[in-house]
C-alpha positions in Angstrom: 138.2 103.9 73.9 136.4 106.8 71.6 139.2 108.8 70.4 137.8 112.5 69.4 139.4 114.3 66.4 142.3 116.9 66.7 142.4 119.2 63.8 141.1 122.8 62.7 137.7 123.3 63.6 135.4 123.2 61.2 134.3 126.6 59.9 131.0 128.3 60.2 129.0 129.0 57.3 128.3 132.5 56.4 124.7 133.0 58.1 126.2 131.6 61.5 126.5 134.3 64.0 130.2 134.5 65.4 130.4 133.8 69.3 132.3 136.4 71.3 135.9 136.1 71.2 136.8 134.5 74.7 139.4 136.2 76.5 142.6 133.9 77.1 143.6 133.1 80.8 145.9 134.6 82.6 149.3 132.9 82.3 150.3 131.1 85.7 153.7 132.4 86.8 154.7 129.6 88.5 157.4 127.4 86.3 155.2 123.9 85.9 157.4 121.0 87.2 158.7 118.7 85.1 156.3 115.4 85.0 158.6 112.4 85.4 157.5 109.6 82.9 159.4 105.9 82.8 159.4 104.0 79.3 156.1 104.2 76.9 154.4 106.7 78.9 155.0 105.3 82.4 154.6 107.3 85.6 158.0 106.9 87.9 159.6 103.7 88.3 158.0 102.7 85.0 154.5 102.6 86.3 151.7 102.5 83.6 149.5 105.4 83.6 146.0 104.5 83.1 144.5 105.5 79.6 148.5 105.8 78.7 150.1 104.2 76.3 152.6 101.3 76.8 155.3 101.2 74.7 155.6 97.9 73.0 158.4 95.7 71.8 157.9 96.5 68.0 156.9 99.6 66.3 153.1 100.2 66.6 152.4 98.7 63.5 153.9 95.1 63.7 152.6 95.6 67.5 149.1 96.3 66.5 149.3 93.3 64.2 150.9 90.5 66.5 147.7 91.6 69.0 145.2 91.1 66.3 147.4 87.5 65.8 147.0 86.8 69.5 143.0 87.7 68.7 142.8 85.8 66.1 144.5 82.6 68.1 142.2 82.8 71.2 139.2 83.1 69.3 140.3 79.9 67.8 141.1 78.4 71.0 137.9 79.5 72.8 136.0 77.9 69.6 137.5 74.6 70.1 136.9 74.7 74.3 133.2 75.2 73.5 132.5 72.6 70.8 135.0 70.3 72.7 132.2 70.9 76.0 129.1 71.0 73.0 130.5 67.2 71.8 131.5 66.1 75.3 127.9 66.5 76.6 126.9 64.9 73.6 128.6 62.1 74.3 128.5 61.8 78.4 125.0 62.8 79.1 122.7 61.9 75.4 120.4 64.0 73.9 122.7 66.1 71.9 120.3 69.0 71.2 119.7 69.8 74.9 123.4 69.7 75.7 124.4 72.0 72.6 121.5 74.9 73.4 122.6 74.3 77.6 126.3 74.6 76.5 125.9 77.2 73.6 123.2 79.5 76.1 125.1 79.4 79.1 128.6 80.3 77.6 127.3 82.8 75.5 125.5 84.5 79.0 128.6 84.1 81.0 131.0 85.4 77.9 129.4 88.6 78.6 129.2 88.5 82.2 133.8 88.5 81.8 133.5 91.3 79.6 131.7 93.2 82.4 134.2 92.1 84.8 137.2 92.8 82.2 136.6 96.4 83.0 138.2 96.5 86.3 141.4 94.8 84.5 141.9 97.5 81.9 144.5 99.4 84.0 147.2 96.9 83.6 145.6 95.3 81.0 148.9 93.0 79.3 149.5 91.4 83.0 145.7 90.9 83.4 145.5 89.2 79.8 148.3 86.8 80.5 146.5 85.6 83.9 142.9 85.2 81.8 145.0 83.7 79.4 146.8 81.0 82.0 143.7 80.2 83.8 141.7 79.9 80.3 144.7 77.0 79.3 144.4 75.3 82.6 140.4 75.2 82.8 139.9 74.5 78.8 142.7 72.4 78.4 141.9 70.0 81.1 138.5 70.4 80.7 137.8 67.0 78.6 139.5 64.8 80.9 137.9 66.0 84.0 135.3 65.6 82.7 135.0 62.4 81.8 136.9 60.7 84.8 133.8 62.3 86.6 131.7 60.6 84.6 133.1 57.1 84.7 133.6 57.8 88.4 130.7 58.9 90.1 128.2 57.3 88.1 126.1 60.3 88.6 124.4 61.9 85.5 123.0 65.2 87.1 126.6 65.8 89.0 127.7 65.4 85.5 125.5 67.9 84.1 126.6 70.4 87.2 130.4 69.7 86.7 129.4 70.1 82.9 127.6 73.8 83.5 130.2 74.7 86.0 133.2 74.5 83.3 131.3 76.2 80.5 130.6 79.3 82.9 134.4 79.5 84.2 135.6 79.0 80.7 133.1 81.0 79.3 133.7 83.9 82.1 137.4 83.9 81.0 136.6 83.7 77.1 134.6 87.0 77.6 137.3 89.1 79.9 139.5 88.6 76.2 137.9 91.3 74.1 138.2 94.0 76.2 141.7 93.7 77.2 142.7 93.2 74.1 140.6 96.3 72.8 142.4 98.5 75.5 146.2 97.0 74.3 145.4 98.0 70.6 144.5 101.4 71.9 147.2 101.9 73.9 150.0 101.0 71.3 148.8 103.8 69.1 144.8 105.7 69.9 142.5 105.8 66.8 139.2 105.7 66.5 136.9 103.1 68.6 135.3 101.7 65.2 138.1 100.9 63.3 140.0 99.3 66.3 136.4 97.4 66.7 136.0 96.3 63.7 139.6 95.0 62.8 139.5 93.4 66.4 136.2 91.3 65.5 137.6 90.4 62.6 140.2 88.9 64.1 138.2 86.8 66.6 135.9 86.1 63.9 138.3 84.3 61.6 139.8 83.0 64.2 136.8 81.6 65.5 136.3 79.7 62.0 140.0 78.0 61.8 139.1 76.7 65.0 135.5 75.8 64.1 136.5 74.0 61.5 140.3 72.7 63.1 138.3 70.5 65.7 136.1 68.2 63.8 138.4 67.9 60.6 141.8 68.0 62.6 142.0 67.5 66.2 139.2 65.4 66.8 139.9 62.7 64.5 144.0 63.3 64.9 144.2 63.5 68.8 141.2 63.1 70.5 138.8 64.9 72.9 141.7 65.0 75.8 144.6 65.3 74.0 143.4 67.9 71.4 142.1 70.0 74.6 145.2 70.0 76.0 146.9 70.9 72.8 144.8 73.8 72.4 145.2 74.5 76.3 149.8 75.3 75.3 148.6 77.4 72.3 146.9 79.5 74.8 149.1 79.5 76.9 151.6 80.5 74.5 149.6 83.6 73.2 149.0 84.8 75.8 152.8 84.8 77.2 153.9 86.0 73.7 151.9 89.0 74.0 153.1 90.0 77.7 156.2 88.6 78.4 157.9 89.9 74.7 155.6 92.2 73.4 154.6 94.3 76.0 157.5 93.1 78.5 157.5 97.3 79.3 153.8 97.1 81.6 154.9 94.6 84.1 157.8 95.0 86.7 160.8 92.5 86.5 158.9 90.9 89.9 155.8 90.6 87.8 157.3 89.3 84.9 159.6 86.6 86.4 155.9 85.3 88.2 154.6 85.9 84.3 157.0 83.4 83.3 157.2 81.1 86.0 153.1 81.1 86.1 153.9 79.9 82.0 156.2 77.0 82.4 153.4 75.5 85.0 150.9 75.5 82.9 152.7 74.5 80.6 154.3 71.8 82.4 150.6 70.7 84.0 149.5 69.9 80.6 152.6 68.0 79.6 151.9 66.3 82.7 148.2 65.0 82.2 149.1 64.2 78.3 152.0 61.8 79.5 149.2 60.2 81.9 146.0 60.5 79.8 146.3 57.0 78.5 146.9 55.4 82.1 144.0 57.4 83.3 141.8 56.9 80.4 142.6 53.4 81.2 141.5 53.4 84.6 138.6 55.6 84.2 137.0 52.7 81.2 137.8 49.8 83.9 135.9 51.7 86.3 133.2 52.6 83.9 132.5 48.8 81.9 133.9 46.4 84.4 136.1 44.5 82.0 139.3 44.1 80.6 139.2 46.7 78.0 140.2 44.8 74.5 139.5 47.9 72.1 138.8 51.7 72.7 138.9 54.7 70.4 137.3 57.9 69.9 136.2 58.4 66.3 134.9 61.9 65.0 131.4 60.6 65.6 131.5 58.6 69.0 133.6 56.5 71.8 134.1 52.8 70.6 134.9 51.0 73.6 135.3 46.8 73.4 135.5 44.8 76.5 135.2 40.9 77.9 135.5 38.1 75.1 136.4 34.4 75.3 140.2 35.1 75.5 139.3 38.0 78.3 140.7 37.3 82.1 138.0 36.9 84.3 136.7 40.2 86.5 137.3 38.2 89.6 139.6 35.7 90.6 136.5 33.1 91.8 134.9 33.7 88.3 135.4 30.6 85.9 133.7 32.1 83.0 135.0 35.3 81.2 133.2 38.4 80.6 130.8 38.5 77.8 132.4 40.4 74.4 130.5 43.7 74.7 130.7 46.5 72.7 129.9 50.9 74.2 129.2 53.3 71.9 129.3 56.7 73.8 128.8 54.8 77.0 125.8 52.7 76.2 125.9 49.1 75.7 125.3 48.5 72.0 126.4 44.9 71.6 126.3 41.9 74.6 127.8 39.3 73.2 125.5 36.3 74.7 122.2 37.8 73.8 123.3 40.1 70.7 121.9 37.2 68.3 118.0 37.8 69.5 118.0 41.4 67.9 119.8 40.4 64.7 117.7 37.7 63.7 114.4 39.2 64.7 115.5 42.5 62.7 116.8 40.5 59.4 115.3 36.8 58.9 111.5 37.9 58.7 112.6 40.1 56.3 114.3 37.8 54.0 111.4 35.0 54.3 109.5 35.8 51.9 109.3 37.6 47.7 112.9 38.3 45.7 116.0 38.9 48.4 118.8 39.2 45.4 120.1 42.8 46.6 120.1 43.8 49.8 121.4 47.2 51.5 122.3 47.2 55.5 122.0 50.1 57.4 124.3 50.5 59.9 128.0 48.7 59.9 129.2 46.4 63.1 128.6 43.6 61.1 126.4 41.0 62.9 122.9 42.0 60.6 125.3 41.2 57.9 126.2 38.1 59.1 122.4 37.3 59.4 121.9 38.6 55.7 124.7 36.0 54.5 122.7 33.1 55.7 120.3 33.3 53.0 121.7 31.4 49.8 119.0 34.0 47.3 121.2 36.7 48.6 123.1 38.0 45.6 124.8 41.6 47.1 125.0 43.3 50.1 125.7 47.1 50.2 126.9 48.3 53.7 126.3 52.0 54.2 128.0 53.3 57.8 129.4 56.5 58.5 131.9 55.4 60.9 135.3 53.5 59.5 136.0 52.7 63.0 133.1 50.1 63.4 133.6 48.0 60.3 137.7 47.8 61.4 136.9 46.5 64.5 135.0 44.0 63.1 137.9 42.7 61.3 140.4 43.6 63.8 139.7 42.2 66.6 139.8 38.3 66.9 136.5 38.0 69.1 134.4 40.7 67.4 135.0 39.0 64.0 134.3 35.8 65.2 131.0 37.1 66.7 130.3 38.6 62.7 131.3 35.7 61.9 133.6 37.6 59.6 131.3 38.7 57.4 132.6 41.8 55.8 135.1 39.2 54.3 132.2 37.3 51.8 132.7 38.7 48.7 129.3 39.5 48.1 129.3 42.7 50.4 130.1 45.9 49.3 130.9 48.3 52.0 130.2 52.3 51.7 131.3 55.1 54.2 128.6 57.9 54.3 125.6 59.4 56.3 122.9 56.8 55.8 120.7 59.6 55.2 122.3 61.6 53.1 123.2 58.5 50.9 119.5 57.4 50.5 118.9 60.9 49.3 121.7 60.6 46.8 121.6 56.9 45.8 119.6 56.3 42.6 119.8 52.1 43.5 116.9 50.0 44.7 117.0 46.8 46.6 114.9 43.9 47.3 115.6 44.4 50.8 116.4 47.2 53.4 117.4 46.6 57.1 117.9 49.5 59.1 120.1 48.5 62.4 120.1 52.1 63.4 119.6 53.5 66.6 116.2 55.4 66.1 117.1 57.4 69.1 120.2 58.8 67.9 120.4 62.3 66.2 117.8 63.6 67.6 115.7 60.8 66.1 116.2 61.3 62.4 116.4 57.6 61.9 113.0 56.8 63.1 111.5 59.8 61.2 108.9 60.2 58.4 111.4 61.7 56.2 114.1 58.8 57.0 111.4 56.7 56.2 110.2 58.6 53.0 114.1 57.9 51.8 114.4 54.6 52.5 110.9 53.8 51.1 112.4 55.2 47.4 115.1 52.9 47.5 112.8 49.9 47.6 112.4 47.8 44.2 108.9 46.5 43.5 108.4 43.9 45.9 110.6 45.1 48.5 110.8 45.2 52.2 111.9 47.7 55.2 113.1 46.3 58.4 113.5 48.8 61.6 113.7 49.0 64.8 110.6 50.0 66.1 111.6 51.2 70.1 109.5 50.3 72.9 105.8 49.9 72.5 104.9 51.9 75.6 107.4 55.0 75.3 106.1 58.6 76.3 106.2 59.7 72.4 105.1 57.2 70.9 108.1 54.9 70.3 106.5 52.0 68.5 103.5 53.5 67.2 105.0 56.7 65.9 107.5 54.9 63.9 104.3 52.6 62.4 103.2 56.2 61.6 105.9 57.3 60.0 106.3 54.0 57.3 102.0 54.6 56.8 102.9 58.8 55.7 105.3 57.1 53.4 103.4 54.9 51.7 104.4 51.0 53.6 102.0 49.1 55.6 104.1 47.6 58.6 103.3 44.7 60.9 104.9 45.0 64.2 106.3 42.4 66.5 109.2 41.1 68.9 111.7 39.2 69.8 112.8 37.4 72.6 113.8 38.6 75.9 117.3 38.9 76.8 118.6 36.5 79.3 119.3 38.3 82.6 122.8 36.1 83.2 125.2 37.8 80.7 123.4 40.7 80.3 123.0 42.8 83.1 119.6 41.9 83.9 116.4 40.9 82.0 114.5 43.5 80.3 111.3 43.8 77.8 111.7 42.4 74.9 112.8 44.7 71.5 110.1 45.7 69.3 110.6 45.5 65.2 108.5 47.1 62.0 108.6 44.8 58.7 107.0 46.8 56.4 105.9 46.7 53.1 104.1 48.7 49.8 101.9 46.0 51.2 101.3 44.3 54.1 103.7 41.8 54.8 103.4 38.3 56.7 105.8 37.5 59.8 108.0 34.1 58.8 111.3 32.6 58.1 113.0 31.6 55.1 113.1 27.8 54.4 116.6 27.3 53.0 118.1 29.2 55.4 119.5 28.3 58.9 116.7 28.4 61.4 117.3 31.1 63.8 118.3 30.0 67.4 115.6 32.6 68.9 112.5 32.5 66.5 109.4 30.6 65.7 106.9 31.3 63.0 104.5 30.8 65.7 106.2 32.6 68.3 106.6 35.4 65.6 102.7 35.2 64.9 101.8 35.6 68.6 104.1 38.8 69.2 102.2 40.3 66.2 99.0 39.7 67.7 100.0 40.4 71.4 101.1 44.1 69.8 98.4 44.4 67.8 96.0 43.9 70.5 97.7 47.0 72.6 97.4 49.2 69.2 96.2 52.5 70.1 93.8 53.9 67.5 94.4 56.6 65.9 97.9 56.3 66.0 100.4 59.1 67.4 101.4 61.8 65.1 104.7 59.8 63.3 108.1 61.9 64.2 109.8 64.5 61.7 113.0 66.1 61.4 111.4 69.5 62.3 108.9 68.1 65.0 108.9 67.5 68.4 
């Protein structure tokens, strides 16, 4: 609301030309009638007037500042509701950047489609902002677990992806309707002028915007979790926006209205309570639907869901079923590990690395454990630096019985050396070199930074004379070039790389057969495929068998190859 000045006029200078004097009115003999007014400016019966001012609890100032408080809390809470849906899509549906610009586009549209439709709440604007406020707790603060019950139980990515789009617009709807309501409550404790109320109310949501930025991935996330720290952030909401109606401006609503004001509180309220006393048992539920299995281990970590089912010691799925279900280990919902078949990767990725030149220091890239156990079974190895950003992984592989037994406890030997930190961003800032690198990264995670040229550039610096690069190389025949675009990538960094694979997963244990994974050992120059001699022979490799992969892929080599992947590329 523009406020225009009161004051003297300002005074003409001395060339202006003065108007003609205007001649007053006549003066109305009729005595004007007294106009009836309730408390803070009401009409009668305490009725707000619009445009009037409402006469709140405190004196204006304290007022004025407990709104900008109540600003600065939402903006906080809103923050956390749309990284929450930002890290939840990340999670549920893969490809992170496509759900952060869906998530980030979308709310930002809908924000200003509930500032539009704030303006036909402005009249009783303290009752309107505690109803935003209680559906804006409900819808954020349950958000997360909806969510992801819908995803474990409908098994249906694009409904996923609706339900996904369909809470960021409601949410994002109820995130815009804030600003102006809370604009039209500063102007109505005491009118000034529209900038300054502007600007101290944006500063407000902006700060608040940051505590909450930076109170969900340092705080909440790793303290409570997705679900809980949604709900948690759902009561402060709730809270706000009942402190500013119910005590602050208790004057704008009619003892009716405010006894529903307060009864609407303790439900929500009392909703959430509800789902965080039953989030466990439905988490529960919802990961039995989802893997299948007896559920031995399950966390959420700031970077991703760790979920551990099956084992040797497991009960079986179904009564009829002798065996028990393979140890398996999710990461965000994808099956990382399968117990049965897990040792085919491992060896392929580590033991033709090792075969061959010095193997005295080796780092591991990438920390559940089993590449390390294959690194251990080489006698020449010396040291063993583990980089992995995630605690979580390398305690669970010494926490649980069955997923240390699978490592075969390897974090235990004494000759490993385990380091928490960005792989990435600790080749960049490690001065060491090895004899050997083994990269058991996903190269499809983040975005594909760890198949890229610059990953590879990194990792390539590390190396000592003499030294090798194992990777994963993805499948031969993807649409961007998978295989052949990492083989790119280790060439624009100066290694020459052989590629081949191992064998297939069985299709017992595992779900179902699939094509074999494909592998990059690469050099400063080229390398040959084989297997140490002092060390244990592999259960799943050949030299020979290693020797005709190479040539099978080689034969299938497109020429020139792809373009290899960058951090700024497609």
């Amino acid at each position: 609301m523009i406020n225009h000045p009161v004051g003297r006029p300002a005074q003409p200078g001395p060339d202006a030309t003065s108007p003609p004097t205007p001649t007053p009115p006549a003066a109305d003999p009729r005595p004007a009638a007294p106009r009836a007014t309730g408390p803070g400016g009401a009409g009668p019966g305490g009725a707000v007037r619009a445009g009037g001012a409402i006469r709140p609890a405190l004196a204006p100032r304290p007022a004025r500042v407990l709104v900008l408080l109540a600003a600065f809390v939402c903006a906080a809470c809103g923050l956390v509701y749309e990284l929450e849906l930002v890290a939840l899509g990340g999670y549920l549906l893969g490809d992170s950047v496509t759900q952060t610009s869906v998530v980030l586009s979308v709310m930002v549209f809908a924000m200003g489609v509930g500032s539009l439709l704030a303006k036909g709440l402005t009249r009783r604007p303290a009752t309107s902002f505690a109803l935003v406020e209680y559906a804006l707790s409900l819808v954020g603060g349950l958000s997360a677990l909806a969510l992801y019950c819908g995803w474990a139980w409908l098994h249906q990515p694009r409904a996923t992806l609706v339900a996904l789009i369909a809470t960021t617009v409601l949410i994002g709807l109820l995130i815009g309707a804030e600003i102006p309501l809370l604009m039209t409550l500063i102007q109505r404790i005491r009118q000034e002028h529209a900038g300054r109320a502007v600007a101290d109310l944006f500063a407000a949501d902006y700060v608040g915007a940051l505590i909450g930025g930076l109170a969900f991935p340092f705080v909440l996330l790793p303290a409570l979790g997705q679900v809980a720290g949604a709900l948690l952030t759902g009561a402060v909401n709730a809270v706000a926006g009942a402190a500013v109606v119910l005590w602050l401006f208790r004057a704008e609503p009619a003892p009716r209205t405010r006894l529903l004001l307060w009864t609407g509180c303790g439900l929500v309220l009392a909703l959430l309570a509800l789902a965080a006393a039953c989030t466990g048992a439905i988490e529960r539920a919802a990961r039995h639907a989802l893997y299948g299995g007896p559920i031995r281990f399950a966390a959420q970590s700031r970077y991703q869901e760790i979920v551990l089912t099956g084992g040797a010691d497991a009960p079986p799925r179904v009564p009829a079923q002798r065996a028990a279900p393979p140890l398996e280990l999710f990461l965000d919902g994808r099956l990382a590990v399968c117990g049965p078949d897990e040792y085919r990767d491992h060896e392929a990725l580590v033991r033709p690395a090792l075969a061959a030149g010095p193997s005295g220091r080796v780092l591991v890239l990438g920390g559940d454990g089993l590449a390390l156990r294959e690194v251990l079974r080489h006698p020449a190895v010396r040291s063993v630096l583990v980089v992995e950003r995630d605690a979580e992984l390398p305690a669970l592989a010494r926490r649980d019985a069955a997923f240390a037994a699978l490592t075969e406890h390897s974090f235990d030997d004494p000759r490993v050396r385990l380091v928490q930190a960005e792989p990435m961003g600790w080749l960049r800032g490690s001065a060491e070199r090895f004899d050997v690198i083994v990269s058991d990264l996903d190269g499809e995670a983040a975005g594909g930074k760890y198949r890229s040229l610059e990953f590879f550039g990194l990792a390539a610096g590390r190396l000592a004379p003499g030294g090798r690069l194992a990777v994963r190389g993805g499948a031969p025949d993807a649409p961007a070039g998978g295989l052949w675009a990492a083989e790119s990538g280790l060439a624009a960094a100066g290694l020459s790389a052989v590629a081949y694979q191992a064998g297939a997963p069985s299709a017992e244990d595992c779900g179902g057969s699939g094509p074999a994974a494909a592998f990059l050992l690469a050099a400063r120059t080229a390398p040959a495929l084989g297997l140490a001699p002092d060390a244990p022979a592999p259960r799943s490799l050949t030299v020979p068998a290693l020797r005709a992969a190479e040539a099978r892929l080689a034969a299938g080599r497109p020429s020139p190859l792809p373009p290899p992947h960058t951090l700024l590329g497609p």
